[in-house]
C-alpha positions in Angstrom: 3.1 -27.9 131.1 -0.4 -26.8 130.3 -2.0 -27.6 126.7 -1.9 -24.5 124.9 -5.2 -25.0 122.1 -6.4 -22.9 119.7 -7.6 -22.6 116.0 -5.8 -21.2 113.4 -6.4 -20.6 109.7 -5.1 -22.8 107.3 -2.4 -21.6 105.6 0.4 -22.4 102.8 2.7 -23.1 105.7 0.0 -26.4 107.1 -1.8 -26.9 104.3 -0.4 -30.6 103.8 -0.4 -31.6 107.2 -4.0 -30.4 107.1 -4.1 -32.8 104.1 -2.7 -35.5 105.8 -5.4 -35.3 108.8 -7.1 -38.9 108.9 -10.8 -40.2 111.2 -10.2 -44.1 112.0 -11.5 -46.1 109.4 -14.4 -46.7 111.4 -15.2 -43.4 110.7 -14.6 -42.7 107.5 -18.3 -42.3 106.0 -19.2 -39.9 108.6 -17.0 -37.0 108.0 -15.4 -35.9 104.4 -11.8 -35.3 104.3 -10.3 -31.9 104.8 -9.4 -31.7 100.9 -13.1 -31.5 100.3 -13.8 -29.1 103.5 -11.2 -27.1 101.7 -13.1 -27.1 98.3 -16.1 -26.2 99.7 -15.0 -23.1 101.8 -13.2 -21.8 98.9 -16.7 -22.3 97.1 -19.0 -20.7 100.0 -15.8 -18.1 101.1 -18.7 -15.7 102.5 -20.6 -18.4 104.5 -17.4 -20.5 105.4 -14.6 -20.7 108.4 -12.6 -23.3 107.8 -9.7 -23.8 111.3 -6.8 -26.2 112.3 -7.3 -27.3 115.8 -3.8 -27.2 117.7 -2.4 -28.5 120.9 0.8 -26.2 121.3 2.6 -26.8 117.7 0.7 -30.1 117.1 -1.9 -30.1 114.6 -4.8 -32.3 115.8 -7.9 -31.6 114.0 -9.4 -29.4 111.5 -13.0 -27.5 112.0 -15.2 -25.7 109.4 -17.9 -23.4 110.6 -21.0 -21.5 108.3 -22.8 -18.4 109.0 -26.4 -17.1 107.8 -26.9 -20.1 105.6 -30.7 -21.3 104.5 -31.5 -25.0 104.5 -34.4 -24.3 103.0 -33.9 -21.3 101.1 -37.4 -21.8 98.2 -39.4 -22.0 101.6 -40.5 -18.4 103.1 -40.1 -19.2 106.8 -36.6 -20.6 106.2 -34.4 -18.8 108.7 -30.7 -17.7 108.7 -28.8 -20.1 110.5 -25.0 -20.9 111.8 -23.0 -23.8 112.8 -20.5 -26.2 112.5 -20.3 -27.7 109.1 -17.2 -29.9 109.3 -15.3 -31.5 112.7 -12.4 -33.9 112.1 -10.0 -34.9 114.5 -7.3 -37.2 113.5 -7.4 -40.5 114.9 -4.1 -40.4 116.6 -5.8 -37.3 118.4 -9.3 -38.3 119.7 -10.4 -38.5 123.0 -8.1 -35.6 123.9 -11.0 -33.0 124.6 -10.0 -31.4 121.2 -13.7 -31.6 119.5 -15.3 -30.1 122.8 -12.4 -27.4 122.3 -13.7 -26.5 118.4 -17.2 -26.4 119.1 -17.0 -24.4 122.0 -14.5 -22.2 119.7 -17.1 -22.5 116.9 -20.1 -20.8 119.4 -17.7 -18.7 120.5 -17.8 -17.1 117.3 -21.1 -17.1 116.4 -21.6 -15.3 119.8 -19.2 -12.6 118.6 -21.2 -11.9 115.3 -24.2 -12.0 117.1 -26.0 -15.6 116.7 -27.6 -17.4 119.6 -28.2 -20.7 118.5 -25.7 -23.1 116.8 -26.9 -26.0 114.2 -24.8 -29.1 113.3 -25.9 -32.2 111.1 -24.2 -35.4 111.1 -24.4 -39.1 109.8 -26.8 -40.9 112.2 -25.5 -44.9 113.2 -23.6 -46.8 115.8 -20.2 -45.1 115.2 -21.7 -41.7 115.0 -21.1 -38.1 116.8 -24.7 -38.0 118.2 -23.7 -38.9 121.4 -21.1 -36.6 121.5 -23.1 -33.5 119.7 -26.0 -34.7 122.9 -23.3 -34.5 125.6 -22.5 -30.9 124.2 -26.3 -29.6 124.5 -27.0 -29.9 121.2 -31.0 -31.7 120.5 -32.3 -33.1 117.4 -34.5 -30.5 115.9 -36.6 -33.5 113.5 -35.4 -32.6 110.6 -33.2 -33.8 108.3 -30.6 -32.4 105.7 -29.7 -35.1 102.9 -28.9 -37.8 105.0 -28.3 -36.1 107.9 -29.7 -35.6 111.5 -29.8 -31.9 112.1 -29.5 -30.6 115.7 -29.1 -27.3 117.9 -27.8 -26.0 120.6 -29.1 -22.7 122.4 -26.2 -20.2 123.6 -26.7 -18.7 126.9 
């Protein structure tokens, strides 16, 4: 049977199960729970696109995207930019292609509104997404947001 993945929004109907999405413990530090993803999209609702990941009827993952956001916004050649803000797949989940699935959904997206580059930042260390973000495309840009590596991807 072939895997039937998409993203839908969250609503009252999976809001618990989106609740209930976990990272191993490993990676806990690196990526904030979905209850805060939540807060913070409700917070920024014009800049933020918060998604459940599913496989068929199984939730796996949840995926938060901004649009025309400054970093920088007190410097005057700060630019507009888009991205993914938040990827969390539950550790029963990963390794299933899933995150590749939400950020290819994510610059799908900022295709469709007309972007043509897509930022990310993430915790740098050994149990980090860098890898993964560099299998992607996506290149450190040198800067650094908080704590955070921040890197882009050019869409084609």
């Amino acid at each position: 049977m072939p895997t039937a993945l998409r993203l839908e929004p969250v609503t009252p109907a999976t809001i618990d199960a989106a609740l209930a999405l976990r990272v191993r413990s490993d990676q806990e530090g690196l990526v904030s729970p979905v209850v805060k993803s939540l807060a913070e999209a409700y917070a920024h609702g014009d800049t933020a696109w918060p998604r459940l990941i599913f496989d068929s009827d199984r939730m796996v993952g949840f995926v938060m995207a901004f649009f025309d956001v400054r970093f920088h916004p007190d410097r005057p050649d700060d630019r507009p930019r888009s991205g993914l803000w938040r990827l969390l797949i539950d550790a029963d989940h990963q390794r299933g292609g899933y995150g590749s699935f939400a950020v290819e959904q994510v610059c799908a997206e900022i295709r469709r509104r007309g972007g043509s580059r897509v930022t990310v930042t993430y915790v740098p260390g050994p149990h980090g997404p860098a890898a993964f973000y560099a299998r992607l495309g996506f290149r450190p840009t040198g800067e650094m947001s908080s704590d955070e590596v921040v890197a882009e991807l050019e869409l084609t």
